[in-house]
ChimeraX commands (.cxc) that place a marker at each C-alpha (Angstrom):
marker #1 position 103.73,119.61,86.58 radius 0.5
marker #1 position 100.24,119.08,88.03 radius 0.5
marker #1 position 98.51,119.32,84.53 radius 0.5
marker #1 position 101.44,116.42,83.28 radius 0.5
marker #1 position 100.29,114.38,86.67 radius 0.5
marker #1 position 96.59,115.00,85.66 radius 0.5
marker #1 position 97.17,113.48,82.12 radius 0.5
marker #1 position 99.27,110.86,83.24 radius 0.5
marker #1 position 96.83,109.23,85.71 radius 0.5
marker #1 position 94.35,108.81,82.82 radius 0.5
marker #1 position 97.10,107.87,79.53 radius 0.5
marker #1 position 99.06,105.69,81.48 radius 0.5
marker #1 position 97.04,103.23,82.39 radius 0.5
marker #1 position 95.15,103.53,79.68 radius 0.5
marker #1 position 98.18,101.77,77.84 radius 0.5
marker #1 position 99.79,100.04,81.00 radius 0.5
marker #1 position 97.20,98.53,82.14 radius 0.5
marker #1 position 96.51,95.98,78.92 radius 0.5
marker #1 position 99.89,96.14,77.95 radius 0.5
marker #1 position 101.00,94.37,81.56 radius 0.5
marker #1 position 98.44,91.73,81.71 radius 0.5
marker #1 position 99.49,90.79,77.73 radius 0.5
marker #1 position 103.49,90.91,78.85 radius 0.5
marker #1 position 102.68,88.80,82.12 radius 0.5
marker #1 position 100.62,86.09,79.81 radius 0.5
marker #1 position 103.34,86.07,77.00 radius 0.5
marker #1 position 105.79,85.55,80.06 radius 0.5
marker #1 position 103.48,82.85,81.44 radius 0.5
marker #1 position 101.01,80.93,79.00 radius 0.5
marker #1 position 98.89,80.82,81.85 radius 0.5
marker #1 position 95.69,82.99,82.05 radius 0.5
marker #1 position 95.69,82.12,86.03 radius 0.5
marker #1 position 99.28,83.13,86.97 radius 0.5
marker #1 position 99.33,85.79,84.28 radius 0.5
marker #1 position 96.11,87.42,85.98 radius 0.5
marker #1 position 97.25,86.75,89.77 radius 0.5
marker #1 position 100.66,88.68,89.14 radius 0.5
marker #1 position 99.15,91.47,87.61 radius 0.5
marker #1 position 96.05,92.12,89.62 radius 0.5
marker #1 position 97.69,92.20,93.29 radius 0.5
marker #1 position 99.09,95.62,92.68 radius 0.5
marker #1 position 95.86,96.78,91.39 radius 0.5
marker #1 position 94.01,95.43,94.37 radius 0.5
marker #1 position 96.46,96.52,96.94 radius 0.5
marker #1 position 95.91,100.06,95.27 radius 0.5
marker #1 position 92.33,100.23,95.53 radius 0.5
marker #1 position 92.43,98.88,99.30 radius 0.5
marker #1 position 95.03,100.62,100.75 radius 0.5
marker #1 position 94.56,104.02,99.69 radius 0.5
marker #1 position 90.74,103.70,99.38 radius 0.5
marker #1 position 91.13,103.01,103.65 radius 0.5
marker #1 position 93.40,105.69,103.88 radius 0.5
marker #1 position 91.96,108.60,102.22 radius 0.5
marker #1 position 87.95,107.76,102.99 radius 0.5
marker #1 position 88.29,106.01,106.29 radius 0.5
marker #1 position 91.39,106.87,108.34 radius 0.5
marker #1 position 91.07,110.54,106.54 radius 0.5
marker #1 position 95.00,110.67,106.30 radius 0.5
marker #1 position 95.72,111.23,102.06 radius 0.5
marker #1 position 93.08,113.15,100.20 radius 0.5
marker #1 position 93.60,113.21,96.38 radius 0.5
marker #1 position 92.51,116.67,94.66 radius 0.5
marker #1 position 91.36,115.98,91.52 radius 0.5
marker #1 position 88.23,116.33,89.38 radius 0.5
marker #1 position 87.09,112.91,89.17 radius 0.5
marker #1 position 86.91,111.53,93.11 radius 0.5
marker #1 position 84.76,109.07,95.23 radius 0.5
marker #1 position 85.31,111.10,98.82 radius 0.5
marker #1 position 88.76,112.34,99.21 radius 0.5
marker #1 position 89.73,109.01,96.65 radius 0.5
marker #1 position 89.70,109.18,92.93 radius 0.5
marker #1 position 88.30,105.87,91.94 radius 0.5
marker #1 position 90.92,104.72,88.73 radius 0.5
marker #1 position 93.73,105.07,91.83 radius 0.5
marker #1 position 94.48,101.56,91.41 radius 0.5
marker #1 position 94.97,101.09,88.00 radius 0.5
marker #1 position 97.13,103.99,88.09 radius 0.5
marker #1 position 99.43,102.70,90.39 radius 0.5
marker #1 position 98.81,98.83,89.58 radius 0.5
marker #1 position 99.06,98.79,85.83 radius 0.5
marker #1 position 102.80,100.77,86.46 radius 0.5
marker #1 position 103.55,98.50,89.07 radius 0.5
marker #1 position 103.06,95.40,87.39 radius 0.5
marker #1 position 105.01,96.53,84.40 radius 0.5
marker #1 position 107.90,97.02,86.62 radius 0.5
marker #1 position 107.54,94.16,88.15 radius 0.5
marker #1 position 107.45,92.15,84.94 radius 0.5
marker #1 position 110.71,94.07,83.69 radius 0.5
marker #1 position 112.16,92.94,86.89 radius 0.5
marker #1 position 110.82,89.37,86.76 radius 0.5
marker #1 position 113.74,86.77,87.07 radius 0.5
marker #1 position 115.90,89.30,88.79 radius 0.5
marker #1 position 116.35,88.72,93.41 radius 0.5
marker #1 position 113.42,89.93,94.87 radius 0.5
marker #1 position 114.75,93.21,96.98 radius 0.5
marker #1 position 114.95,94.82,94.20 radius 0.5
marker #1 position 111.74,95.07,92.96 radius 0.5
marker #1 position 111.31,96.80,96.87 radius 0.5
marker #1 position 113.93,98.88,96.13 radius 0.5
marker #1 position 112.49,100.13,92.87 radius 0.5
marker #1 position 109.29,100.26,93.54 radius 0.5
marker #1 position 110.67,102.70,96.72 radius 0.5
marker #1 position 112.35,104.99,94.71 radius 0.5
marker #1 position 110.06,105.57,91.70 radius 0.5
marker #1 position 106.90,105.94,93.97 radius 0.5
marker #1 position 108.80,107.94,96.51 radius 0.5
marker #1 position 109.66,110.24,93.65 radius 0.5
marker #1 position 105.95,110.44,92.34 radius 0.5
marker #1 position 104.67,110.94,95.19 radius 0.5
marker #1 position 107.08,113.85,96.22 radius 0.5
marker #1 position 105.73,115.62,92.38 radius 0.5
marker #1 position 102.12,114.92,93.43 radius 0.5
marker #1 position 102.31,116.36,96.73 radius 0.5
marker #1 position 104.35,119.49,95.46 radius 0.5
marker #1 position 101.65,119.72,92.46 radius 0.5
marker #1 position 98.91,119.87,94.70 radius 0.5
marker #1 position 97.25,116.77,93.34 radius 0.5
marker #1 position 98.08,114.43,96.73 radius 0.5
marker #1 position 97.66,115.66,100.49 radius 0.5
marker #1 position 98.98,113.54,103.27 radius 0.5
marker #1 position 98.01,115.01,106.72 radius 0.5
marker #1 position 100.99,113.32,108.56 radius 0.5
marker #1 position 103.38,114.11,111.39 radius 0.5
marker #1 position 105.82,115.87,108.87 radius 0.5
marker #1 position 103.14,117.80,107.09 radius 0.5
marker #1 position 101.86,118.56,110.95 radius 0.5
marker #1 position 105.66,120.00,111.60 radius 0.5
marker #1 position 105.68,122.10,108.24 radius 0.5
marker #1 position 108.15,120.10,107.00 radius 0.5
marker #1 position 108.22,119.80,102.81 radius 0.5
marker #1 position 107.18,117.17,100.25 radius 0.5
marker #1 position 110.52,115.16,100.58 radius 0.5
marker #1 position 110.23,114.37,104.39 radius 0.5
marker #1 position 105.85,113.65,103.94 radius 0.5
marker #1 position 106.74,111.13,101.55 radius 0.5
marker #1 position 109.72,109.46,103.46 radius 0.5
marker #1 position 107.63,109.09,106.41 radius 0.5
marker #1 position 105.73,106.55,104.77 radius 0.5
marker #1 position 107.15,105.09,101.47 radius 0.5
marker #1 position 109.83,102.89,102.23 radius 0.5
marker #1 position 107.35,101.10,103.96 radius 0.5
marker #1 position 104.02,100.62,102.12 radius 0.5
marker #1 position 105.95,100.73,98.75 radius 0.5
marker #1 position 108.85,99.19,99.48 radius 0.5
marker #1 position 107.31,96.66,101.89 radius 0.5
marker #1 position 104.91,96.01,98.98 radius 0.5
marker #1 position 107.16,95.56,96.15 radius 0.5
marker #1 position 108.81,93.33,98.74 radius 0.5
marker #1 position 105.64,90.48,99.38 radius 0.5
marker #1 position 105.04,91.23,95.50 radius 0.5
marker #1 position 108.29,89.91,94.46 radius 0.5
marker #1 position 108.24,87.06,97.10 radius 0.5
marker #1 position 104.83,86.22,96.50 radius 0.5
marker #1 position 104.85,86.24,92.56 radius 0.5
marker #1 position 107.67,83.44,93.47 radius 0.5
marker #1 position 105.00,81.63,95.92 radius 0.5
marker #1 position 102.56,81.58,93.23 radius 0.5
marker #1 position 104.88,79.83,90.45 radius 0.5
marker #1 position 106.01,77.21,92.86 radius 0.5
marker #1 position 102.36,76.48,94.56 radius 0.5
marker #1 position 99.98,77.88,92.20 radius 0.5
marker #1 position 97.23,80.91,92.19 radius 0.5
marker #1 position 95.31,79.17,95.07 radius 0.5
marker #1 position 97.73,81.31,97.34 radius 0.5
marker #1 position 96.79,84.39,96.06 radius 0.5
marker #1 position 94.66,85.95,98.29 radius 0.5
marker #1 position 97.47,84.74,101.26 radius 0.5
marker #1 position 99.85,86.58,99.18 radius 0.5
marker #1 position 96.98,89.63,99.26 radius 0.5
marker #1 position 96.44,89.64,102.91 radius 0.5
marker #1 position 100.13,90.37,104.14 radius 0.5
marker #1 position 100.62,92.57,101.41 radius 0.5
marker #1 position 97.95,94.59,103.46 radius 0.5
marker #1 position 98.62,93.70,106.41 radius 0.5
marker #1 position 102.16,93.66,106.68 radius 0.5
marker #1 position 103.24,96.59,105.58 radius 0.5
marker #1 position 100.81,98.87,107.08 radius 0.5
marker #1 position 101.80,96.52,110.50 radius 0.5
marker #1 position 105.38,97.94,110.05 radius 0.5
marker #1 position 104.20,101.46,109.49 radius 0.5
marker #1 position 102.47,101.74,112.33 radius 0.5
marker #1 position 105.02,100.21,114.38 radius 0.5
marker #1 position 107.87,102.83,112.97 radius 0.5
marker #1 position 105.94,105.49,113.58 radius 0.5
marker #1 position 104.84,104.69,117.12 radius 0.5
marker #1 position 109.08,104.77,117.69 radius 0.5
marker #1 position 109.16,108.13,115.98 radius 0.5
marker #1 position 106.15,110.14,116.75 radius 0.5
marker #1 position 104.54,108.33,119.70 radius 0.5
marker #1 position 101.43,107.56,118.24 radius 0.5
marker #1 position 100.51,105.12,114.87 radius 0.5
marker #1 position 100.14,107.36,111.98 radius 0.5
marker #1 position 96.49,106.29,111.31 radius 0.5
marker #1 position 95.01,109.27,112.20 radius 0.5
marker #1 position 95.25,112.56,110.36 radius 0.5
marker #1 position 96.77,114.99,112.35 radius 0.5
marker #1 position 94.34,118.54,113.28 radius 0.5
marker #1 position 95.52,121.89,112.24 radius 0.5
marker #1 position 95.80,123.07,115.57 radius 0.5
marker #1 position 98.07,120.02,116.84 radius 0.5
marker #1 position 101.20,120.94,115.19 radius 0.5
marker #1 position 100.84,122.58,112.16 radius 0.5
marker #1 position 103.38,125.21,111.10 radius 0.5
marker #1 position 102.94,127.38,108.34 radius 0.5
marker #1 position 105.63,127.66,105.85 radius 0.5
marker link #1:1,2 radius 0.2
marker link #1:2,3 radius 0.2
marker link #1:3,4 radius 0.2
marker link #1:4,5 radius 0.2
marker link #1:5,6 radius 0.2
marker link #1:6,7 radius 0.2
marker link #1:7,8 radius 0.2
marker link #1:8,9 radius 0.2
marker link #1:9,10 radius 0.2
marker link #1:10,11 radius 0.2
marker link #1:11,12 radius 0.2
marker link #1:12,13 radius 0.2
marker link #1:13,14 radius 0.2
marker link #1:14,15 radius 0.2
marker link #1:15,16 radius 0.2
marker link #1:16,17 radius 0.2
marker link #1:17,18 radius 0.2
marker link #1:18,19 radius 0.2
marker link #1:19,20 radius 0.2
marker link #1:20,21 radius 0.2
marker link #1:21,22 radius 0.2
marker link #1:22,23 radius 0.2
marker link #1:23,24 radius 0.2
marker link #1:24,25 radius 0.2
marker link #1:25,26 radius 0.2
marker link #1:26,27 radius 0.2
marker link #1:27,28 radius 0.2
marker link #1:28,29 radius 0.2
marker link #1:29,30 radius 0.2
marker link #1:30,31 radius 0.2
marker link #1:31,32 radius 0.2
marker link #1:32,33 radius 0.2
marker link #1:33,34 radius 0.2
marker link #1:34,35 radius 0.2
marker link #1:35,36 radius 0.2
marker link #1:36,37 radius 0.2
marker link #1:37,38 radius 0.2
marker link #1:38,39 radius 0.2
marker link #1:39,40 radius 0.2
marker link #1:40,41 radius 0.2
marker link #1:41,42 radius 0.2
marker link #1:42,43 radius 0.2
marker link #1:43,44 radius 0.2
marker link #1:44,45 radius 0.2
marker link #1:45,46 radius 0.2
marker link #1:46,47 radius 0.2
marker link #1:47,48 radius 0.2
marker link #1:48,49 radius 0.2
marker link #1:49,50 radius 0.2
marker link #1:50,51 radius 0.2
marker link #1:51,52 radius 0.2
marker link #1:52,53 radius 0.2
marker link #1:53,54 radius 0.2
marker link #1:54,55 radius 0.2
marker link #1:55,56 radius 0.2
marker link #1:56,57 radius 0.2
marker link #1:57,58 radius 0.2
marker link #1:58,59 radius 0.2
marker link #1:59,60 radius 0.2
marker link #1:60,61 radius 0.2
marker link #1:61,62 radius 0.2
marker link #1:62,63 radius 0.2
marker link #1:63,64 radius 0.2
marker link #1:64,65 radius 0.2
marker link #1:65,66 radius 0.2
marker link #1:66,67 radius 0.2
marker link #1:67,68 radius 0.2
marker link #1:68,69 radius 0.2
marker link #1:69,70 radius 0.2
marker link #1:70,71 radius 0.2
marker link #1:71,72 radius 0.2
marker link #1:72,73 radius 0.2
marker link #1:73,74 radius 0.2
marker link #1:74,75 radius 0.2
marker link #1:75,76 radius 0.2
marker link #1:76,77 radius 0.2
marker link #1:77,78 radius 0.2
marker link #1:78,79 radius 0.2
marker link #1:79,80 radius 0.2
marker link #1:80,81 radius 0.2
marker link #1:81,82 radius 0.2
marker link #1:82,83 radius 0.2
marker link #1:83,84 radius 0.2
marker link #1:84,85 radius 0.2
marker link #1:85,86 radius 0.2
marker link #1:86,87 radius 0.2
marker link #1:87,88 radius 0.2
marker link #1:88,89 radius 0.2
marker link #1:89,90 radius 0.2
marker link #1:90,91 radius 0.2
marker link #1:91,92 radius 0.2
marker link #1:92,93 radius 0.2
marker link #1:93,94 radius 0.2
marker link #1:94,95 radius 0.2
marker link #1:95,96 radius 0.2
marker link #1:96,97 radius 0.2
marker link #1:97,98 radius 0.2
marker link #1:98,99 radius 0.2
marker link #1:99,100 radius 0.2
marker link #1:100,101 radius 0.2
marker link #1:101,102 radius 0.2
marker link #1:102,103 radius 0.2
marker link #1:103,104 radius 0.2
marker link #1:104,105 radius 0.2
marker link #1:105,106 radius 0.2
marker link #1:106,107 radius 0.2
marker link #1:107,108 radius 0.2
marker link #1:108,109 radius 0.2
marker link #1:109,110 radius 0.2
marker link #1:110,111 radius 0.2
marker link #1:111,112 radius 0.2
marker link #1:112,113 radius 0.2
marker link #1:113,114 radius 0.2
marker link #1:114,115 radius 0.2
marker link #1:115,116 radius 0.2
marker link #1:116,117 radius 0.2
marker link #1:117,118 radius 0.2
marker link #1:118,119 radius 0.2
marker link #1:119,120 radius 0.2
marker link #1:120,121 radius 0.2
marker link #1:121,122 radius 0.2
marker link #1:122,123 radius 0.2
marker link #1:123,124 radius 0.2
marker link #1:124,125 radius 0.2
marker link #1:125,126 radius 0.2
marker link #1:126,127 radius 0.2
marker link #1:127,128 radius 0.2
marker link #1:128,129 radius 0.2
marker link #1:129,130 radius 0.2
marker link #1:130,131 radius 0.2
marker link #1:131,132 radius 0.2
marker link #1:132,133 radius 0.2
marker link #1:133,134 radius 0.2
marker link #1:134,135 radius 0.2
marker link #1:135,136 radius 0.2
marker link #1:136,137 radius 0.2
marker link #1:137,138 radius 0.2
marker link #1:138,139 radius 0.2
marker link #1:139,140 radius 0.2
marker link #1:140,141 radius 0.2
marker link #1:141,142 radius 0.2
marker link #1:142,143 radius 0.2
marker link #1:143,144 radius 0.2
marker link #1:144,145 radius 0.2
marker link #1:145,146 radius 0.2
marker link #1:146,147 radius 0.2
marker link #1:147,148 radius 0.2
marker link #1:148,149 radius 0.2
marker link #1:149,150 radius 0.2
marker link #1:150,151 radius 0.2
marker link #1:151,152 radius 0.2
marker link #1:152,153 radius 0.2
marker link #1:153,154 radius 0.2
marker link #1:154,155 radius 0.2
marker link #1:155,156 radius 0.2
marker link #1:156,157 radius 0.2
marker link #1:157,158 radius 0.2
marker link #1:158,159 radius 0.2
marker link #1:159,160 radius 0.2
marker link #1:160,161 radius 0.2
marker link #1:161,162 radius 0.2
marker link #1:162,163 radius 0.2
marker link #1:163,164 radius 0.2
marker link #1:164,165 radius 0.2
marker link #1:165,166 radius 0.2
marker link #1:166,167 radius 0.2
marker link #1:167,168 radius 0.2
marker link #1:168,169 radius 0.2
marker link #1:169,170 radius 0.2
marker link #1:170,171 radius 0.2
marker link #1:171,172 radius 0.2
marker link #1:172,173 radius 0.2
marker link #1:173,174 radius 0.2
marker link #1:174,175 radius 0.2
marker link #1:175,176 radius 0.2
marker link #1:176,177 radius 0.2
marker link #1:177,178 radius 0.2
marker link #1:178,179 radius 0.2
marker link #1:179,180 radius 0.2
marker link #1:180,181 radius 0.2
marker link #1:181,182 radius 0.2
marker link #1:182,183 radius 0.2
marker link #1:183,184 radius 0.2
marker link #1:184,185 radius 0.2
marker link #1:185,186 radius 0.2
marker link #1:186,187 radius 0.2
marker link #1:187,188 radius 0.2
marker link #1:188,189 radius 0.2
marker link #1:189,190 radius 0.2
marker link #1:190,191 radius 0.2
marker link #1:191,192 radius 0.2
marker link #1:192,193 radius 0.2
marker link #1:193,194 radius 0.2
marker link #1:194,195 radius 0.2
marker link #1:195,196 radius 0.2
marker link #1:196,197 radius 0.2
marker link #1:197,198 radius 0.2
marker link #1:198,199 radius 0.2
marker link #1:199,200 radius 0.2
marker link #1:200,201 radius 0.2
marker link #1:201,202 radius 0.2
marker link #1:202,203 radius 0.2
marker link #1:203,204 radius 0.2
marker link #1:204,205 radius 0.2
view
């Protein structure tokens, strides 16, 4: 499985990522909209993770090609998929592009951490607990809350025009990360932006 995930990250979007944009501009006729839909995901994936693995020290990626703990084509590997999904989905009520995007990242992410390929030094991996239960603690929220402003914010964007972008950007970001923290203050006592030390918790399985 890891040497599938370590082809994937470079094949897919090598095909996604100029097969989106040219599906979003057929769907469109507009270079502005067409480029606004498909580059938030890739921009959310570059920020978000890029904060989380080199700053905040939480995910670490281990893979050949890295900048820090972050390999540098992350956001085109999750963008160029995203926005493919999201253009399938296009037309259809907004949750459930959240709900997809949920469960097909959740999944991923539960095969990368198993492969080896993603780390995510969390209050389940501080327990021992497996791959399922690291990945729950934060999916429904960044992906789901993503897919989420995506959806709502494509819609923004048609109605008002690209000039909202970067609005649309910032509570992508902010938002949920915001709700994140907030769950896992309820659940752990403290907000999940911090990786947790080997010595805290940490149970060998």
């Amino acid at each position: 499985m890891r040497k599938a995930l370590s082809i994937y990250q470079y094949a897919a979007p090598a095909l996604l990522a100029p097969l989106s944009l040219w599906l979003w501009f057929r769907e469109y006729r507009d270079w502005r909209l067409a480029l606004a839909a498909w580059l938030l995901p890739i921009v959310w994936a570059y920020v978000v993770p890029a904060v989380g693995t080199n700053v905040l020290q939480v995910w670490e990626f281990d893979v050949r090609l890295k900048l820090g703990r972050f390999r540098p084509h992350h956001g085109f590997v999750f963008g160029s998929a995203t926005a493919t999904i999201a253009w399938a989905l296009h037309g259809f009520p907004w949750p459930l592009l959240a709900l997809v995007l949920f469960a097909i990242n959740y999944a991923y992410d539960v095969v990368a951490l198993r492969s080896g390929i993603l780390h995510v030094y969390n209050q389940p991996w501080a327990e021992g607990r497996g791959a399922t239960s690291i990945a729950a603690d934060y999916a429904p929220w960044f992906f789901g809350g993503f897919g989420a402003i995506y959806a709502l914010g494509v819609g923004v964007m048609e109605r008002f025009g690209t000039e909202w972008f970067f609005a649309v950007l910032a509570a992508s970001l902010v938002l949920p990360t915001a709700v994140y923290a907030l769950a896992s203050k309820v659940r752990h006592g403290h907000w999940g932006i911090r990786r947790i030390a080997n010595t805290e918790l940490r149970i060998e399985n």
